[in-house]
FIDRENTI-440363 format. One line per field, with one value per residue (C-alpha): residue in one letter; z, y, x. Coordinates in nm, 4 decimals. Layout:
N
res (a|...)
pz (Z|...)
py (Y|...)
px (X|...)
//
This chain:
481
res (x|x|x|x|x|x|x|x|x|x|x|x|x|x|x|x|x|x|x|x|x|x|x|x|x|x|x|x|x|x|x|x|x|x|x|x|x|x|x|x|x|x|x|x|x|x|x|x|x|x|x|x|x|x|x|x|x|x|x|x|x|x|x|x|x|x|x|x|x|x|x|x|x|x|x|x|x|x|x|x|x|x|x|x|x|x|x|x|x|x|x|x|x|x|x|x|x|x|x|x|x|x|x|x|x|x|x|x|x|x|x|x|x|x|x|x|x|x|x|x|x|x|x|x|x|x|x|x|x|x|x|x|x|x|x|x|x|x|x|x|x|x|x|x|x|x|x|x|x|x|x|x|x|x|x|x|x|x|x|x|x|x|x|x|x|x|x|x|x|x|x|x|x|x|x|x|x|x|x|x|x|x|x|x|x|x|x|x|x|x|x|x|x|x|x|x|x|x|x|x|x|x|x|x|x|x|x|x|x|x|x|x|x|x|x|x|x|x|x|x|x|x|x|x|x|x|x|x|x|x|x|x|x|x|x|x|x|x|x|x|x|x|x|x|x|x|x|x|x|x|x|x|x|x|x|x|x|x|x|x|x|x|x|x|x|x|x|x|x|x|x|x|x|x|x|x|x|x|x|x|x|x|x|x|x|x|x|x|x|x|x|x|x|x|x|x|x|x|x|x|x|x|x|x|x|x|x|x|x|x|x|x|x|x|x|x|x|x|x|x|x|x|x|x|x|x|x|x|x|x|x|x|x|x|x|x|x|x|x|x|x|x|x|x|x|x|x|x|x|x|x|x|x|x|x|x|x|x|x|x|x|x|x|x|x|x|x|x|x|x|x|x|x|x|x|x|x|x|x|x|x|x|x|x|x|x|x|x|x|x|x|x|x|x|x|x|x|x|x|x|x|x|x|x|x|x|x|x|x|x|x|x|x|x|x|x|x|x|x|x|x|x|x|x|x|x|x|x|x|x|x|x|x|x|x|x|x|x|x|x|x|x|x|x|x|x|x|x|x|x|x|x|x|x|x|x|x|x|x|x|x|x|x|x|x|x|x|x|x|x|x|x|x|x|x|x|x|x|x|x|x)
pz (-1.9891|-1.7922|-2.1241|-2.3077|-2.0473|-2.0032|-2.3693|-2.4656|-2.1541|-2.2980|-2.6155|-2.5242|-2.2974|-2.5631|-2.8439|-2.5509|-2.5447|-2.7657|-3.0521|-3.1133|-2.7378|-2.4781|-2.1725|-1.8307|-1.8345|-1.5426|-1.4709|-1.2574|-1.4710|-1.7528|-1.5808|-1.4538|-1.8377|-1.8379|-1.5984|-1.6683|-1.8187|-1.5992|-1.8497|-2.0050|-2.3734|-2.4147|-2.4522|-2.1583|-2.1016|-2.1742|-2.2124|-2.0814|-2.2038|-2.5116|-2.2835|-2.0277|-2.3829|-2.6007|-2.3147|-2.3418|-2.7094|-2.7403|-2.9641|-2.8933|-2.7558|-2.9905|-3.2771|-3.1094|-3.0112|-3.3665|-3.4709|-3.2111|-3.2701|-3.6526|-3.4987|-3.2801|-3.5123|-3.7434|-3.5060|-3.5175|-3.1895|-3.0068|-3.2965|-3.1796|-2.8169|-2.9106|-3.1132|-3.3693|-3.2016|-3.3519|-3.2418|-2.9261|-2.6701|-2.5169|-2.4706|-2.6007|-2.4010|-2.6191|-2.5033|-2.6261|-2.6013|-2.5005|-2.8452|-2.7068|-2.8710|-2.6552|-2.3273|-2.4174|-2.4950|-2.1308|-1.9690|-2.1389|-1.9999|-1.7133|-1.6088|-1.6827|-1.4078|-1.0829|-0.9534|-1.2195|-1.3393|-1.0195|-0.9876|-0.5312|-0.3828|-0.4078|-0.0928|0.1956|0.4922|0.8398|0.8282|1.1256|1.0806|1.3166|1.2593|1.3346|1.7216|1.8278|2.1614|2.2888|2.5932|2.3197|1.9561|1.6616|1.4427|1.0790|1.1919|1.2484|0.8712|0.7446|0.9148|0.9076|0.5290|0.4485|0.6942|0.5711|0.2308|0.2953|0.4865|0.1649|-0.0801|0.1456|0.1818|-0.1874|-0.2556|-0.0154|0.2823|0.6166|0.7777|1.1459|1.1834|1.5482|1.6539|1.9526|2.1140|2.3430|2.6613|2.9410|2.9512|3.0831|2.8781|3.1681|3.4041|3.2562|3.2307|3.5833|3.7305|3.5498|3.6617|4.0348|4.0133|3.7206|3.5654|3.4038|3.5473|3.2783|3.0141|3.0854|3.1149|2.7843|2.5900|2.7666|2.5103|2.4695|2.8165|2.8456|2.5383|2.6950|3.0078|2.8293|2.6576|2.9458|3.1915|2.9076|2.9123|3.2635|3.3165|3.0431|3.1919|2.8805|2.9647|2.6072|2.6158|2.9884|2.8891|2.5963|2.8100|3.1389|3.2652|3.2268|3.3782|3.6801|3.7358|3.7028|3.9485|4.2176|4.1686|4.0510|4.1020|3.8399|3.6022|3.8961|3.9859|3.6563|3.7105|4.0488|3.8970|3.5975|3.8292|4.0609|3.7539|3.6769|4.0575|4.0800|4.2734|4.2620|4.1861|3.9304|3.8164|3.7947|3.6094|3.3732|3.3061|3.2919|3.0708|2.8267|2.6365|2.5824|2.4351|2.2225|2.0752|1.9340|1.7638|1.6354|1.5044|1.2709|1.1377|1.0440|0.8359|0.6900|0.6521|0.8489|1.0758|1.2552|1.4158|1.7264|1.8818|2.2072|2.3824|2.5881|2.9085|2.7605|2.8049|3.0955|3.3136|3.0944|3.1458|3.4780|3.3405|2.9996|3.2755|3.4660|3.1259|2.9733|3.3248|3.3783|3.0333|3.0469|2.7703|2.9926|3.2990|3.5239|3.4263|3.6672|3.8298|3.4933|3.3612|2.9437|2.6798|2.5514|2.1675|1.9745|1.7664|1.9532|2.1135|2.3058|2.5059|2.4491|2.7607|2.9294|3.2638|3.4319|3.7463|3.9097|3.8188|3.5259|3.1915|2.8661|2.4608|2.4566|2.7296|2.6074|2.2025|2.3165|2.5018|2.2309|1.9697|2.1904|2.2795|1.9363|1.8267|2.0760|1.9871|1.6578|1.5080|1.2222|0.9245|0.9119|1.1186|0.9678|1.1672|0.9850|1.2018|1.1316|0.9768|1.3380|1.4993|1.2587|1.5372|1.8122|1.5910|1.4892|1.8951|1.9326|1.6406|1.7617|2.1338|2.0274|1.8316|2.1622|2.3812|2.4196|2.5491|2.5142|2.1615|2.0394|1.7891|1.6398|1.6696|1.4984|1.2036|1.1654|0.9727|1.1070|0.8969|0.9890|0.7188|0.7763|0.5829|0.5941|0.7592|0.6383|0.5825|0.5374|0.2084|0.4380|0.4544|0.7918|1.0319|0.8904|1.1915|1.2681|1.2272|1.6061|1.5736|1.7331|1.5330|1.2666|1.3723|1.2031|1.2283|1.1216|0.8154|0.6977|0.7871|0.5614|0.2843|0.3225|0.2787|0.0140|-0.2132|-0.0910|-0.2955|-0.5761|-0.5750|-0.5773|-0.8800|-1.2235|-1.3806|-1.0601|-0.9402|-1.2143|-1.1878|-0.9230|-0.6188|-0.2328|0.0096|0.1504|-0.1436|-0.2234|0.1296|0.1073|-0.1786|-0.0774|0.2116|-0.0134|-0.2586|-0.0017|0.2528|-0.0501|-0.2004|0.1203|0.1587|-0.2273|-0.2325|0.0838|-0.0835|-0.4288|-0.2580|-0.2203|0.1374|0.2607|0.2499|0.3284|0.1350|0.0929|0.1851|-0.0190|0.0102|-0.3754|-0.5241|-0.3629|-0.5177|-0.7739|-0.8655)
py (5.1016|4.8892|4.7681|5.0996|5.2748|4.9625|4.8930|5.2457|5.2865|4.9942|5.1856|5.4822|5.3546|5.1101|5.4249|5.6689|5.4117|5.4169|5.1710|5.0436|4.9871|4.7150|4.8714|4.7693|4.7606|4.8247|4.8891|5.1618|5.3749|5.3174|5.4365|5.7184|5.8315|5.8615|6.0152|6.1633|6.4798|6.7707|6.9088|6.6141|6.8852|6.7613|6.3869|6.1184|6.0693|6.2526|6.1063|6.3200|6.1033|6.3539|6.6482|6.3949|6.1814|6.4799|6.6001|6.2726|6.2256|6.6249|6.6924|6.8990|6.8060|6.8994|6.7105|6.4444|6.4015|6.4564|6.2158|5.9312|6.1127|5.9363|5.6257|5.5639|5.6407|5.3617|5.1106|4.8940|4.7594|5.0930|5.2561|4.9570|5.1197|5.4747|5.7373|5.8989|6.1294|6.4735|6.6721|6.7618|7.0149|7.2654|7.1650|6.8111|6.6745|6.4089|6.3521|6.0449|5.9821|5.5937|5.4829|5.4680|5.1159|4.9911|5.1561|5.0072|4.6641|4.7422|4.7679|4.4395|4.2449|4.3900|4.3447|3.9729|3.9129|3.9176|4.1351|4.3894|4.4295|4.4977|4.3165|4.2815|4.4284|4.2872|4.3257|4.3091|4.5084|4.4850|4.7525|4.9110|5.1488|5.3382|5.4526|5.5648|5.5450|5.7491|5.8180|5.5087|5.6939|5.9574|5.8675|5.9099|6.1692|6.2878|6.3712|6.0149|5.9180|6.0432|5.8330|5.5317|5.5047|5.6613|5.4287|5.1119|5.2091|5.1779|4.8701|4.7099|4.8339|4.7288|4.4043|4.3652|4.4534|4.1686|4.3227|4.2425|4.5008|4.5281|4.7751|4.8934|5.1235|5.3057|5.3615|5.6573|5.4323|5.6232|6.0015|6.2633|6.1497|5.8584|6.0956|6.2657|5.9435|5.8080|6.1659|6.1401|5.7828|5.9197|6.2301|6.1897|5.8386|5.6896|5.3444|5.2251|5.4363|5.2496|4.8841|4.9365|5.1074|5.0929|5.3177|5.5301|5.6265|5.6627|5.8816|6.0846|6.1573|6.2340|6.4624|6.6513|6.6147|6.7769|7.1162|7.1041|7.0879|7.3222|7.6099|7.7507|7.9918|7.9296|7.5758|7.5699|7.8131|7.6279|7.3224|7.3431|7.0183|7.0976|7.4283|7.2913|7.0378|7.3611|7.5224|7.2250|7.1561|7.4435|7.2452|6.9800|7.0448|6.9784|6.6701|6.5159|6.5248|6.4150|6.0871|6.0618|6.0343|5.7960|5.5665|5.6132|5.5353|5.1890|5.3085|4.9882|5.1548|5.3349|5.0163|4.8550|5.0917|5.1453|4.7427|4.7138|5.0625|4.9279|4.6520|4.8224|5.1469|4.9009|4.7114|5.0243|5.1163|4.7758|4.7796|5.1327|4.9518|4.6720|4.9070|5.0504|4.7091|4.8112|4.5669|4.5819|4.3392|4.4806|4.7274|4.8012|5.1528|5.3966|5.1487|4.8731|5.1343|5.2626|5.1063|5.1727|5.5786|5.6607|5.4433|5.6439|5.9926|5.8420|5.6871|6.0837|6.2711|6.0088|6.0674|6.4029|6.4706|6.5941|6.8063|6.9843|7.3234|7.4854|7.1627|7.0183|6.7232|6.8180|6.7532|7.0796|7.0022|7.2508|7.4554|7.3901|7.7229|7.4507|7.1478|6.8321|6.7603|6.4097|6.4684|6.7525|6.9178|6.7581|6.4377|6.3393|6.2057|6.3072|6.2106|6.2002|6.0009|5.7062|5.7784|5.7498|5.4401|5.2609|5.3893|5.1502|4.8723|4.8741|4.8611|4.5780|4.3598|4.4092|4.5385|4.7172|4.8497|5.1630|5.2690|5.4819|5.7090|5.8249|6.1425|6.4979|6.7734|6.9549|6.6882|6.7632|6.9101|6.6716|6.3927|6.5914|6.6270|6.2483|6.0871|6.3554|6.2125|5.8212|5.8608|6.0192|5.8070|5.5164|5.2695|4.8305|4.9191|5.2145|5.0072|4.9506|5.2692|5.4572|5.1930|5.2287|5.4854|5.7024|5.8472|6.1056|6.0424|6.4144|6.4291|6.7894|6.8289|6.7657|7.1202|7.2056|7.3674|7.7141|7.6152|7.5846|7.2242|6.9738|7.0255|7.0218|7.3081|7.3049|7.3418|6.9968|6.7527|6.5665|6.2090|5.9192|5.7165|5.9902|6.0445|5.7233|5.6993|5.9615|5.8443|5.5360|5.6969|5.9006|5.5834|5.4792|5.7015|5.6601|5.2733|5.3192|5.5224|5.5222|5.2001|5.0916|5.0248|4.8794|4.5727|4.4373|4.4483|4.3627|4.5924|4.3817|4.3890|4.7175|4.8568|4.6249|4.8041|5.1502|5.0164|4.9611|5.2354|5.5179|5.3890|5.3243|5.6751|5.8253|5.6470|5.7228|6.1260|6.0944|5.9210|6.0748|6.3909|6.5791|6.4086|6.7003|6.9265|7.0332|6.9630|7.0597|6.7399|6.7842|6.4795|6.5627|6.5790|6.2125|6.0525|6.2479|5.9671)
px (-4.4007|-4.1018|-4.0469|-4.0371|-3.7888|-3.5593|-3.5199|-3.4599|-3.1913|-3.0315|-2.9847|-2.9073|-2.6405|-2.4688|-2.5071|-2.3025|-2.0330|-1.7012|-1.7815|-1.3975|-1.3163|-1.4931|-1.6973|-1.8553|-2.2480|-2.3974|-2.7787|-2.7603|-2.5590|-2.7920|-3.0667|-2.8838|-2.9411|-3.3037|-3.5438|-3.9320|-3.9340|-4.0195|-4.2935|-4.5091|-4.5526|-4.2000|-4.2671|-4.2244|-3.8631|-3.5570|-3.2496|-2.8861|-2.6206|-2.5077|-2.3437|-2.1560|-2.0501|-1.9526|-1.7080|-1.5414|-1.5225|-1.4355|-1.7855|-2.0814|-2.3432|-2.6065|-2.4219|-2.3717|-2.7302|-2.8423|-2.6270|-2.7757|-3.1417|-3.0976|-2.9586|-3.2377|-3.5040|-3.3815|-3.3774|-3.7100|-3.6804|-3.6213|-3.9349|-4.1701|-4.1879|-4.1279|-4.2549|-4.0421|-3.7742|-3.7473|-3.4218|-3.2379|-3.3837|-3.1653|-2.8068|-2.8612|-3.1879|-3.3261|-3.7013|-3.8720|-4.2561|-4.3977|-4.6448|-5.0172|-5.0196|-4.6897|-4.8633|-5.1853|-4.9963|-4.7901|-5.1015|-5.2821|-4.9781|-4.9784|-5.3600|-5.2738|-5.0259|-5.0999|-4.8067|-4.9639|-4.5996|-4.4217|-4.1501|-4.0487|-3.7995|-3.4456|-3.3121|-3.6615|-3.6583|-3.8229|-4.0293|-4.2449|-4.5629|-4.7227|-5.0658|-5.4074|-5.3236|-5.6391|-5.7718|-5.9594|-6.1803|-6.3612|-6.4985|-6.2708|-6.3332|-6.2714|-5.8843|-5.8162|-5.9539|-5.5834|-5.3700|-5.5608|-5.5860|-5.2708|-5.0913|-5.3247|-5.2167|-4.8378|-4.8384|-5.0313|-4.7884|-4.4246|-4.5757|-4.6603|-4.3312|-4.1726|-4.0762|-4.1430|-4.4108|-4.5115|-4.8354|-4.8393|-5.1937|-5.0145|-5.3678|-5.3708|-5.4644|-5.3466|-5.3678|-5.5714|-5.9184|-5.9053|-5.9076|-6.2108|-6.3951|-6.3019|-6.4036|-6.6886|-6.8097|-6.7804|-6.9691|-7.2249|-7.2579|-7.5951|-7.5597|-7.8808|-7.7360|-7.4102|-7.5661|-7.7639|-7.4564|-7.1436|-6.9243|-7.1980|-7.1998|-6.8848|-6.8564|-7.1046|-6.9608|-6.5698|-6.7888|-6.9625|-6.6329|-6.4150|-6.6829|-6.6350|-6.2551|-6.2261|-6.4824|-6.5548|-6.8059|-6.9319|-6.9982|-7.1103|-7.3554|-7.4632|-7.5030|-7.7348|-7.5433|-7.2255|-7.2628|-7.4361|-7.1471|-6.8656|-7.0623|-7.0995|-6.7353|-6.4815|-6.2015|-6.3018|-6.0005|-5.7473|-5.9697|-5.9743|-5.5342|-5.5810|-5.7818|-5.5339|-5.2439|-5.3926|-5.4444|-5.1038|-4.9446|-5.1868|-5.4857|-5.6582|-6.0334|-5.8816|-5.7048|-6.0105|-6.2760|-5.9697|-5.9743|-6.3671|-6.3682|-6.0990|-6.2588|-6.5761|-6.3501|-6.1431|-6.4438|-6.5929|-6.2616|-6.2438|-6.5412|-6.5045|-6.1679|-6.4158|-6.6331|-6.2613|-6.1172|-5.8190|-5.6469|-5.2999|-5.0361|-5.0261|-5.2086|-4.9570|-5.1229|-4.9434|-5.0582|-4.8038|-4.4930|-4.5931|-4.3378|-4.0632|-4.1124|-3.9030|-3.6211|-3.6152|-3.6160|-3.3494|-3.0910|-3.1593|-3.0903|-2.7291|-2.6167|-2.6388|-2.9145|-3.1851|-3.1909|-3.4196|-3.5583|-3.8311|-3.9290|-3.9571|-3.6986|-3.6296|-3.4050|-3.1975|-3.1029|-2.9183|-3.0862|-3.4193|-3.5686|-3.7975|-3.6870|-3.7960|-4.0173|-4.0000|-4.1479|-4.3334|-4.3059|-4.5790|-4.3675|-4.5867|-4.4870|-4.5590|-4.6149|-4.2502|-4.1754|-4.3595|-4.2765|-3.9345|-3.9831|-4.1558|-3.9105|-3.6482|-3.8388|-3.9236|-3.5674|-3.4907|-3.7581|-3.8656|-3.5262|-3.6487|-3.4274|-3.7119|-4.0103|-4.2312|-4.4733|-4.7989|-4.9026|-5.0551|-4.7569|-4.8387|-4.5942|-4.3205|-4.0440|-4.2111|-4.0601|-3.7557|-3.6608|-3.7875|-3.5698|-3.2553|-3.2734|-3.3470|-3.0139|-2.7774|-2.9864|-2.6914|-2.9934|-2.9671|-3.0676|-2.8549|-2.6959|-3.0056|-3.0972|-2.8028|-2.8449|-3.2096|-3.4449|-3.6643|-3.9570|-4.2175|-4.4827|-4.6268|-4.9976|-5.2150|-5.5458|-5.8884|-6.0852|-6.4126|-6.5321|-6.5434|-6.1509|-6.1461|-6.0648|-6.3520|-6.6426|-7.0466|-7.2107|-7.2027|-6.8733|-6.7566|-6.4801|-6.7254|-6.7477|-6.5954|-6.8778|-7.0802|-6.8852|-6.8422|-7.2354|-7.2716|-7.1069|-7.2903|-7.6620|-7.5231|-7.4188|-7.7221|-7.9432|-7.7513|-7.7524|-8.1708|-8.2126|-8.1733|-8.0150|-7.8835|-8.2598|-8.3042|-8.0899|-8.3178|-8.1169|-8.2908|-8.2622|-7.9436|-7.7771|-7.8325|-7.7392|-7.4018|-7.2685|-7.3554|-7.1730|-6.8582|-6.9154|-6.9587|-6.6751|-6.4045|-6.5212|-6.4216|-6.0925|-5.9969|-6.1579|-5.8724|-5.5469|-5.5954|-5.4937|-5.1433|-5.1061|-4.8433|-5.1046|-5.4431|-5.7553|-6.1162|-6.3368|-6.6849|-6.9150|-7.0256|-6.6850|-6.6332|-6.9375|-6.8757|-6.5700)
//
């Protein structure tokens, strides 16, 4: 196909040129002549170079790209690679279509090298991507599945390309979920539960402290537990902050169930990248910025960007109907905060040419307001900054076939583990039936591909789709592929 296209370019562009007077060649130009064709009925390719020539040589275009239509189709070289042309379209569009037998010879070649025909980059850049970055106090779930492989995609394909990539998993460390968990440890902890299955326990009581800082009278009724904690302590929400913040301001118990909780929390994430065969560079959570946060308040507030509004510290932009928040009026910080700390620490230390964030379209004027501020900011790294791109790589969300967000039939988030468990047991019944039982697999073997089969069907059913919108996830559709 590269073969094709940059042989016919070449053509074209010498056939455009005067043939009594010398000219400059230049690559770029040439391919400035030929693009895909908007509507594959009309061939492959279409070449444009007859209306910008005819205006310089005084002809039409039409007749003039009749005249190079019978020019081309006598040349062997440019026939070998390219079916024969038939006449201009429109103004003087000539569309060319690639021969099956030069494609299928493109391909042949290209299966045969091990860059499959892509050539690197000439000029590499440092490249940072941040992705995944779920919550690491409560189990990821099918949201997460998006960003993870879309992000794990990208970093495969900038590398193969030769540039320099840096993956980052901003883990959300830090926030209120602690607070759930540590409130939860205090009042209503399973201290066997917790010795036999640490994350499960803590899962567990993130799960039951959530219902009852919430005080849905839905879920409390739907959960005798719950409802008997919200009634022994109504002020749980406001107690849940209170434990949050006193992580945050170095209460030393907090300190220290937040340092025995965090390795058990990051070993179960770890291990569902295993299964996805996902790793990163770094993996720097909210907790590593943390200290940066009332400096980024206080640079904002002296140059002028940010001021106080209700008790509340935020950034006005224009055009923006909502201010960027950095710091609430109970003195707390926010997503913000930290995303613009890490965007400059970032800068300073990694001094990327582009960094690339993989998040849900929801976020799309969060990191409008983000990128905006980082810019004015004037920090040790605006330099950087100003020179560098910034790239929200927006993806839709994963539906249900219903069409609504993907969920149980409880109606809770569906589980990663659970889907990808799922897949797993469905490849699993296919691998043990037909011809595939057949070819005399053991159990292990059998359970070790339905182990790759179901996992990669579930990260492909998710790439192959339009990933700036939403899509229907259906379990038989996947396996269908």
């Amino acid at each position: 196909m590269a073969e094709a296209v940059g042989i016919g370019a070449i053509k074209y562009a010498d056939l455009s040129q005067n043939r009594t007077t010398d000219y400059v060649f230049s690559f770029d130009k040439m391919l400035e002549l030929v693009r895909e064709t908007a509507d594959p009925k009309f061939g492959d390719y279409t070449a444009t170079l007859a209306m910008p020539l005819a205006k310089r040589l005084g002809a039409k275009p039409r007749d003039l790209a009749e005249r190079l239509i019978v020019r081309l189709n006598a040349d062997t070289c440019f026939t070998r690679l390219f079916d024969h042309v038939t006449g201009p379209v429109g103004p003087g569009f000539i569309n060319v279509r690639v021969r099956d037998d030069a494609l299928a010879c493109g391909v042949a070649a290209a299966c045969g090298d091990p860059r499959l025909g892509v050539l690197p980059v000439a000029q590499s850049e440092t490249i940072v991507l941040d992705y995944s970055s779920p919550n690491v106090a409560k189990p990821m779930h099918v949201g997460h599945i998006r960003s993870t492989v879309i992000g794990d995609a990208l970093a495969r394909i900038l590398r193969f390309r030769g540039h320099r990539v840096i993956t980052d998993n901003h883990l959300g460390d830090w926030g209120t979920q602690f607070g759930m968990i540590l409130w939860g440890w205090k009042h209503c902890r399973d201290e066997a539960a917790y010795t036999a299955d640490p994350t499960a326990e803590l899962s567990r009581l993130y799960r039951l402290v959530r219902k009852v800082a919430d005080a849905k009278p839905e879920e409390l009724a739907a959960d005798p537990e719950a409802a008997a904690l919200a009634e022994a302590h109504p002020e749980a929400g406001r107690e849940v902050l209170l434990e949050t913040a006193k992580l945050h301001e170095g209460d030393a118990e907090n300190r220290r169930l937040w340092d025995e909780f965090m390795p058990a929390c990051r070993r179960e994430i770890e291990r569902i990248y295993g299964r996805l065969d996902v790793t990163f560079d770094h993996t720097l959570g909210e907790s590593f910025f943390q200290p940066l946060l009332a400096g980024v308040v206080t640079d904002l507030t002296a140059a002028g960007l940010a001021r106080e509004s209700r008790g509340a510290i935020g950034v006005f932009l224009d055009g923006q109907e909502t201010p960027l928040l950095i710091r609430k009026a109970d003195g707390a910080f926010l997503y913000a905060t930290t995303d613009l700390a890490t965007l400059a620490w970032r800068a300073e230390h990694w001094q990327p040419d582009r960094i690339l964030y993989v998040v849900d379209h929801r976020q799309s004027q969060h990191f409008q307001q983000v990128f905006t501020t980082a810019r004015s900011w004037g920090c040790r790294a605006a330099e950087r900054l100003a020179a560098m791109q910034l790239v929200h790589v927006a993806f839709g969300t994963v539906l249900g076939e219903d069409g609504k967000p993907f969920k149980t039939r409880a109606g809770a988030a569906v589980g990663l583990e659970a889907l990808l468990d799922e897949g797993v047991e469905r490849a699993l019944a296919i691998v043990g039936e037909g011809e595939h039982a057949r070819q005399g697999m053991d159990e292990a073997q059998r359970q070790e591909v339905a182990e790759a089969v179901g996992i990669g069907a579930i990260k492909y059913a998710d790439l192959s789709q339009n990933r700036t919108t939403d899509y229907v996830f259906s379990f038989d559709k996947m396996l269908e592929l």
